[in-house]
N, C-alpha and C positions, 0 to 999 in steps of 0.2 A: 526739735526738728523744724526747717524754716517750710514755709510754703511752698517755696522752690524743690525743696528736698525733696517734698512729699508728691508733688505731681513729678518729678523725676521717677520717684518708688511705684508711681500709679501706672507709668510708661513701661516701666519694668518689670513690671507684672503682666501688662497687657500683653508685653511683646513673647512674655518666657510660655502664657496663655497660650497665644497661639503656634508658638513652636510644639507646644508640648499636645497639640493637638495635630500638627503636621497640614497646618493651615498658611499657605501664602499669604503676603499683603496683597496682593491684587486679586486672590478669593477673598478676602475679605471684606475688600475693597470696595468688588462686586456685589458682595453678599447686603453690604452696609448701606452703601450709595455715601461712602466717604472716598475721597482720591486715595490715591494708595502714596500720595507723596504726604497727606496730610498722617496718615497713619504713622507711615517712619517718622513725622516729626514728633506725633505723640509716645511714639518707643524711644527717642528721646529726649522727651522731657520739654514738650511744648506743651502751654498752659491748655486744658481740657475741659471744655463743657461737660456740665452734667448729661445734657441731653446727645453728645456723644460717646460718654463712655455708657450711657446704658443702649444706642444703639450699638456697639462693640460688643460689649458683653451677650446682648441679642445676638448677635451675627457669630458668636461663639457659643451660644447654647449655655452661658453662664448667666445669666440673668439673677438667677437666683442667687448668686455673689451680694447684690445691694444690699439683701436681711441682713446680711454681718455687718453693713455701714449702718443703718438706722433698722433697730429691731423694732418688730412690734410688741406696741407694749400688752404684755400680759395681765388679764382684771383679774383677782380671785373670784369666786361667787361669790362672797358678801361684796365686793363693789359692785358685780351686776349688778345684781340684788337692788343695791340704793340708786343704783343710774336708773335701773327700768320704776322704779317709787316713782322720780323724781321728771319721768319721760311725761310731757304732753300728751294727752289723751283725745283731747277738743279744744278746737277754737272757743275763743271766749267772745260773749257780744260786745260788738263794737259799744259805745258809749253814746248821748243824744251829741257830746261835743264833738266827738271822733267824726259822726254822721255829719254835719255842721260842718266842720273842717275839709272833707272830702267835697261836698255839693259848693261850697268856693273856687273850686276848680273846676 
């Protein structure tokens, strides 16, 4: 599927979104602080910012849509486990060079 395709697919979702919620483009619109002429272009198939499909998806109460684009990733407890080992506990002392290096500036 080309690029193109896919932000056509993304429009076509948003749009079938807000019908299936019986949401205007100009609620929406309003809702977003997008024009409602930019919206029809995004149902569409006008190329889309990130930072506007998740204001959309905010302004449709869908937000939590994004987890199915980029999941979080899931640690077992043994990777806790070796992350919190491996976590910084305290600064370490600067060095006499470190000190030196700083007091040049």
């Amino acid at each position: 599927m080309s690029d193109n395709a896919i932000i056509r697919e993304i429009g076509k979702r948003i749009r079938q979104l807000r019908l299936n919620k019986n949401i205007s483009q100009q609620s929406l619109s309003e809702k977003t602080g997008i024009h409602r002429v930019t919206l029809s272009k995004i149902e569409r198939g006008q190329k889309i910012s990130l930072l506007t499909i998740i204001q959309i998806l905010r302004g449709l109460d869908e937000l939590q849509r994004l987890d199915n684009i980029i999941p979080s990733e899931k640690l077992s407890p043994l990777q806790i486990a070796r992350f919190h080992e491996k976590e910084r506990k305290r600064a370490s002392r600067q060095s006499i060079y470190e000190k030196e290096k700083e007091a040049e500036w």
